[in-house]
C-alpha positions in Angstrom: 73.0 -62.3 40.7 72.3 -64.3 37.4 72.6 -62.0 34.2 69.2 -62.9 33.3 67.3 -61.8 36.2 69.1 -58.5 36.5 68.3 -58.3 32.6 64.8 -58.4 33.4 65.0 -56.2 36.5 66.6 -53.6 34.3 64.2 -53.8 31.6 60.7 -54.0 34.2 62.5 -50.9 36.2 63.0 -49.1 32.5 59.4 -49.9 31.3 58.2 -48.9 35.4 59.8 -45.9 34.6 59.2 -44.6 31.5 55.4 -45.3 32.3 55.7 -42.9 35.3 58.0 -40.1 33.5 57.4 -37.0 34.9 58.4 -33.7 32.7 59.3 -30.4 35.0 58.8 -26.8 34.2 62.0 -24.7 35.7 61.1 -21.3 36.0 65.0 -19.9 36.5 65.6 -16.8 38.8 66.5 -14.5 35.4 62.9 -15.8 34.2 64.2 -18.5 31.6 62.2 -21.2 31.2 63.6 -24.7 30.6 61.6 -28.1 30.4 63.9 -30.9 31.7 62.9 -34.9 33.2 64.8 -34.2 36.3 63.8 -32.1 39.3 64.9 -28.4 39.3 67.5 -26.7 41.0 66.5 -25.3 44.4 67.0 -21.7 43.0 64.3 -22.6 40.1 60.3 -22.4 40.4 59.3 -26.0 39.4 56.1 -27.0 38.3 55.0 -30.2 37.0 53.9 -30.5 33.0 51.7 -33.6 32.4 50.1 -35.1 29.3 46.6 -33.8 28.3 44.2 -35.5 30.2 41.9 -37.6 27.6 38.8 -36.6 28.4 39.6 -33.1 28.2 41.6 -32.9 25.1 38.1 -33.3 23.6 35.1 -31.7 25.3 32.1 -33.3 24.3 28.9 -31.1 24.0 26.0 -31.0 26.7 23.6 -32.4 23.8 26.0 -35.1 22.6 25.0 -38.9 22.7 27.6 -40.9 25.0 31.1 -41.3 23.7 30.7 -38.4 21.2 34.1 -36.6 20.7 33.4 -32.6 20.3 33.7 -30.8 17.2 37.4 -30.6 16.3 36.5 -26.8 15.1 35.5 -26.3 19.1 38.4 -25.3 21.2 39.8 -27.7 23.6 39.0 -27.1 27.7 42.2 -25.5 28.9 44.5 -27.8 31.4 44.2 -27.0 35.5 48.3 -26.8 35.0 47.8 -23.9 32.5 44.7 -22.5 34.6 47.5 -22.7 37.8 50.3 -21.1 35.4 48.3 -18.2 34.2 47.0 -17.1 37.9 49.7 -17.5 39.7 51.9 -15.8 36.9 48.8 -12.9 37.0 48.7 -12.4 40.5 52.7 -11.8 40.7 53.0 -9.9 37.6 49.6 -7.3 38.9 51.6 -7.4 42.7 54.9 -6.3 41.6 53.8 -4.1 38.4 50.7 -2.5 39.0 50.8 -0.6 35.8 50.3 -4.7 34.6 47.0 -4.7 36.3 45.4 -1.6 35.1 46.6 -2.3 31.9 44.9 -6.0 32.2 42.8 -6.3 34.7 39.6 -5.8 32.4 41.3 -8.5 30.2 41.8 -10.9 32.9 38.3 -10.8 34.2 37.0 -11.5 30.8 39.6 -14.3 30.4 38.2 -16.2 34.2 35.1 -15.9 32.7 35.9 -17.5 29.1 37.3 -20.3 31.4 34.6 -20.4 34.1 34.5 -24.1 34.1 38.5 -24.5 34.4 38.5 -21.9 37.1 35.6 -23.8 38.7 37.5 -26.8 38.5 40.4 -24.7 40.1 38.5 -23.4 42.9 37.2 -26.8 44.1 40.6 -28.3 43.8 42.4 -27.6 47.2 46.0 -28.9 45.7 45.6 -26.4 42.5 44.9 -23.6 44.9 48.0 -24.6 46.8 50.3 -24.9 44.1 48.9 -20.9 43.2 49.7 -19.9 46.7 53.2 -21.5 46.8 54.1 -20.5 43.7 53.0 -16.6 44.9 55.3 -17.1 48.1 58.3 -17.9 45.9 57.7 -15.0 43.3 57.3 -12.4 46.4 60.7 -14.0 48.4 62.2 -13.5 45.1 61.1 -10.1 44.3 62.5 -8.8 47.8 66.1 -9.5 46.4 65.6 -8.3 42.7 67.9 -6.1 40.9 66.8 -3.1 39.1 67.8 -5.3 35.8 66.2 -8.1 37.2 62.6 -6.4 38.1 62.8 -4.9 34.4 63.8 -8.4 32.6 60.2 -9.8 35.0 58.0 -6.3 34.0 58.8 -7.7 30.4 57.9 -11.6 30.9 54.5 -10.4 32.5 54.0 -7.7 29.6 55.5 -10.1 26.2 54.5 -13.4 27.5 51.4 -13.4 29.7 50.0 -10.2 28.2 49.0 -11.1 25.1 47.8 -15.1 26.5 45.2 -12.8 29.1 44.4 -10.6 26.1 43.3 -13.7 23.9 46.3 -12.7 21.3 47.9 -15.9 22.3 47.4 -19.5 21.6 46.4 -21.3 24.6 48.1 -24.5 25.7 
């Protein structure tokens, strides 16, 4: 092959790349959480992180004239793969600890309602709702073979880390 042309098939195939870069969310079986551009091992819960979409990084108001950006004081619409994270997470964390879900469950109503237009968006989006489901499968098939060690290191995750982000003491993403 001439050295140019395989120059500039390595350089389109780069460029064709890096404009379809995909970053993955591993979710490990001890419940470590590791951001990586390859695919997950097969023991790992993987989910997909993608940029902010434009138009919802800045919500424009009902009353706004077209191509108005929203007040940067107004906070930002939250992203279907955080709406996905934090039911799926929910739901397992309510299943396995049910002390989790009387402790929350008032907390996670208000916080659907806060977000009624993301989890409206949810709802209507059959592939969101899938990704929920799957990632519920994986979190119950893993539960069935969790050490005592294991099911207290998880009871922690769901009280430290998705706690306070139901209970509004979090920053959302």
């Amino acid at each position: 092959m001439d050295p140019r042309l395989a120059a500039a098939w390595i350089l389109g195939a780069g460029a064709s790349l890096a404009a379809h870069a995909e970053l993955f969310k591993c979710v490990q079986p001890d419940g470590k959480v590791v951001y990586q551009d390859a695919k997950c091992p097969e023991d790992a819960r993987q989910s997909t992180v993608r940029p902010p979409d434009e138009r919802m990084a800045a919500p424009v108001a009902k009353d706004a004239a077209p191509g108005a950006k929203a007040d940067a004081a107004a906070p930002a619409a939250i992203t279907m793969e955080s709406v996905i994270e934090v039911l799926a997470n929910y739901q397992g964390c309510a299943e396995q600890f049910p002390a989790f879900a009387s402790k929350y469950g008032a907390a996670f109503q208000q916080w659907k309602q806060k977000n009624l237009a993301a989890i409206t968006r949810y709802e209507q989006d059959g592939a969101a709702r899938m990704k929920v489901r799957q990632s519920l499968e994986y979190t119950r098939r893993q539960a069935a073979s969790d050490t005592v060690q294991a099911r207290d290191e998880k009871a922690e995750i769901c009280e430290n880390a998705l706690g306070p982000v139901i209970d509004g003491k979090a920053a959302q993403r």
